[in-house]
N, C-alpha and C positions, 0 to 999 in steps of 0.2 A: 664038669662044672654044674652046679646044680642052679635051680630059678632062685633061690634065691641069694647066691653068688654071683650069676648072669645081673640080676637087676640091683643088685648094688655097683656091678661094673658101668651097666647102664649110666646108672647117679650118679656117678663118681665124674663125668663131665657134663650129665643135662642140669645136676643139680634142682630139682623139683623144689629144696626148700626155702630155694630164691626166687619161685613164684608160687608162695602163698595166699596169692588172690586168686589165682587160677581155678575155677568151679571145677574146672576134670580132675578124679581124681587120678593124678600119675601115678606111678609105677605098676605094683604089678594090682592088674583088677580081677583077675581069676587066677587063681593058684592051680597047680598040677596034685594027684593026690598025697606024692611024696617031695612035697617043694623043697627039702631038706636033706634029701636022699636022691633022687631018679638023678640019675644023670644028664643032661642035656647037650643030645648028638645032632639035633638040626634042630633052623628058627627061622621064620617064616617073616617076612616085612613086606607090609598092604597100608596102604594111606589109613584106611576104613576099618572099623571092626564091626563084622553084621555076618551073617549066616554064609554069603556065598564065599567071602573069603577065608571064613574058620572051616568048611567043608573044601576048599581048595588047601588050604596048610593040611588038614588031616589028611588029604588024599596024596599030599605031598611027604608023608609020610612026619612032618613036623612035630616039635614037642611043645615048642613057645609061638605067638605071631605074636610081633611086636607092629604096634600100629601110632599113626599119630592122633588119629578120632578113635577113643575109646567107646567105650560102651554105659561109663557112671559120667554125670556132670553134675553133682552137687544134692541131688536131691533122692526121696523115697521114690521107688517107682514096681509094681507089680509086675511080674514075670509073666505076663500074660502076650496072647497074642503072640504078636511079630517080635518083642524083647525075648517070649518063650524060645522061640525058633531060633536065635542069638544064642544064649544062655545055653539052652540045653547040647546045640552042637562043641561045644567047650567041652561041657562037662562028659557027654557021651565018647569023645575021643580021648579026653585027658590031655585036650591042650590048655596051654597056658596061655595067657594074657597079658601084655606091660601094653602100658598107653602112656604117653609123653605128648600130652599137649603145646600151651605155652614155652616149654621148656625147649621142645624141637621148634618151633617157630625162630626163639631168639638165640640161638644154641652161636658162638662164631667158634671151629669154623663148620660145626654139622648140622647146623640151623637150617629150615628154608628158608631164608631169607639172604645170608651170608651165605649158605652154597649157590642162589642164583646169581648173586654180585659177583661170588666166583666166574661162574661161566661168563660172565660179559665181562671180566679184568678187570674192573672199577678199582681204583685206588684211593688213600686220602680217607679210607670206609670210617663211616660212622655210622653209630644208633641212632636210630628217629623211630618217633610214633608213638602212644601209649596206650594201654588196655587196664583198667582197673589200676594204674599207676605200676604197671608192669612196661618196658620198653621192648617194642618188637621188632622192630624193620631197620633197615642198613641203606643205608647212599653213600655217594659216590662220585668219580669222575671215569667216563670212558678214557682207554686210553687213544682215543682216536672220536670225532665226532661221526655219529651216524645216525640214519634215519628211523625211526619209529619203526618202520618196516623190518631192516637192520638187525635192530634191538631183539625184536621177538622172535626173527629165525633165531639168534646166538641164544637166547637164555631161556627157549622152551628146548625138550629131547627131539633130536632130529625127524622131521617128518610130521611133526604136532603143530597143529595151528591156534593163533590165541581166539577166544571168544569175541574180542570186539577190538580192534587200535582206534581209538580216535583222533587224528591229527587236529588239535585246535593252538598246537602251539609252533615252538621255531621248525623251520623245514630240519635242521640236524639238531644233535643232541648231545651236549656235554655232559650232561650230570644229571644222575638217575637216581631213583629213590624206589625201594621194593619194601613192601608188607604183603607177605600170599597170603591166601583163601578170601574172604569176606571183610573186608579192608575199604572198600567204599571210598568211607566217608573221608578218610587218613590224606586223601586229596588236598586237602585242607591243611594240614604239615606239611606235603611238599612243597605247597605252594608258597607258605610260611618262609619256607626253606630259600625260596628262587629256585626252584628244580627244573630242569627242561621237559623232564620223563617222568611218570611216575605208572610203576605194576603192581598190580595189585591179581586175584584168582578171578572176584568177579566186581564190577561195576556195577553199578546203580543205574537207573534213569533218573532219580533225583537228582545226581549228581554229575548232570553232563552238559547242564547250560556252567555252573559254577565251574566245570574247568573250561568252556570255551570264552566264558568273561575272564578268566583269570590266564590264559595263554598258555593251558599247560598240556600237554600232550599223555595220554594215554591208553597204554595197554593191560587188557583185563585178557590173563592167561588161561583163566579154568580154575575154579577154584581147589579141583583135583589135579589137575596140572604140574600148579604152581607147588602141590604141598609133597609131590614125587620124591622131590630130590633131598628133603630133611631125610627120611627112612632109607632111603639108596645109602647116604653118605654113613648114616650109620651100619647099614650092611657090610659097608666097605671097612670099615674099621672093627667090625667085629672076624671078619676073615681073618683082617692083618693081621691082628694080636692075637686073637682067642683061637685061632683055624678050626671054627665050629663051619659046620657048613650051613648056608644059607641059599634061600632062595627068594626072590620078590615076586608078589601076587598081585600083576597090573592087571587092574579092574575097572576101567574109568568110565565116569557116568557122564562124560560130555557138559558137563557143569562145571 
């Protein structure tokens, strides 16, 4: 399969051109030198696209990393500095690039947001939330009620701890509402919502009298964290189908 077979495969469920407002530029943002031709025998998936992880795919012997934070978001920008040291480890190894923003965020069911409602079994799932009039985040009903505490061992990866829980609402928890990374403010929909829970990557200070007036309960997982399991799920389906082999580059920056 070559990259640019691989990233129409990609598209063929993240669908990029059903978020058109999305500033990243999705699919592929660095090409290989024969994107048309080279084969592609391994592909490398990292939340993050930046120097250490394009030098960990190269050294992993990779052709493609496919990542959820690209490297372009909308604008011009000079290859200098710290974007130089990006840039050039692509092109020095001849790996490729696909980046999937927006598109993995909302993706059901290889989204992060639909694969964490996965892991906690929520049922009843719906979209909520909006970005640029794009819909990102999914709720829910537990299938069982549990504690805030509860909540974030089942739907961080074992042994991971969330950034912050704030209990400001019922001691258990029916019904959950997830938008990962930088989601703040989305507190605000859940609440809309009646939500008893709501996750999000990272929390605010703004934003933490307004959920303790409003009684709603929150956990802020990491905003690398939470955005793990979009790129895992799609790891996962590229084995089943394609049997390319893959590897994932967990690199987490505690944020």
């Amino acid at each position: 399969m070559t990259l640019l077979e691989l990233d129409s495969f990609f598209n063929s469920f993240l669908k990029k051109e059903d978020f058109s407002s999305d500033i990243s530029l999705n699919g592929i943002q660095i090409q290989n030198e024969e994107p048309a031709k080279k084969q592609i025998k391994k592909i490398a998936f990292a939340v993050d696209a930046c120097e250490a992880t394009a030098k960990a795919a190269a050294e992993a012997g990779a052709d493609v990393l496919f990542v959820h934070h690209g490297l372009f978001w909308g604008g011009c920008q000079t290859i200098t500095g710290s974007f130089y040291k990006r840039i050039s480890t692509f092109i020095k190894n001849d790996l490729a690039l696909c980046a999937y923003h927006i598109p993995l965020d909302a993706n059901n069911p290889y989204g992060n947001n639909f694969g964490l409602a996965a892991r906690l079994g929520l049922t009843n799932l719906k979209a909520f939330g909006t970005w640029r009039g794009m819909i990102l985040g999914a709720y829910g009903e537990l299938p069982q009620e549990l504690t805030t505490e509860e909540i974030a061992r089942k739907v961080l990866r074992p042994g991971k701890k969330p950034n912050c829980i704030i209990n400001t609402g019922k001691e258990k928890n029916k019904t959950v509402g997830i938008i990962s990374g930088g989601a703040s403010e989305d507190v605000e929909a859940a609440v809309e919502l009646g939500l008893d829970c709501y996750i999000t990557g990272e929390f605010a200070h703004e934003d933490y009298h307004f959920a303790e007036e409003m009684g709603i309960n929150v956990i802020g997982g990491g905003h690398y964290e939470t955005e793990t399991v979009g790129v895992s799920l799609v790891m996962e389906k590229v084995q089943k189908e394609l049997g390319i082999e893959c590897v994932f580059i967990d690199l987490p920056t505690g944020l």
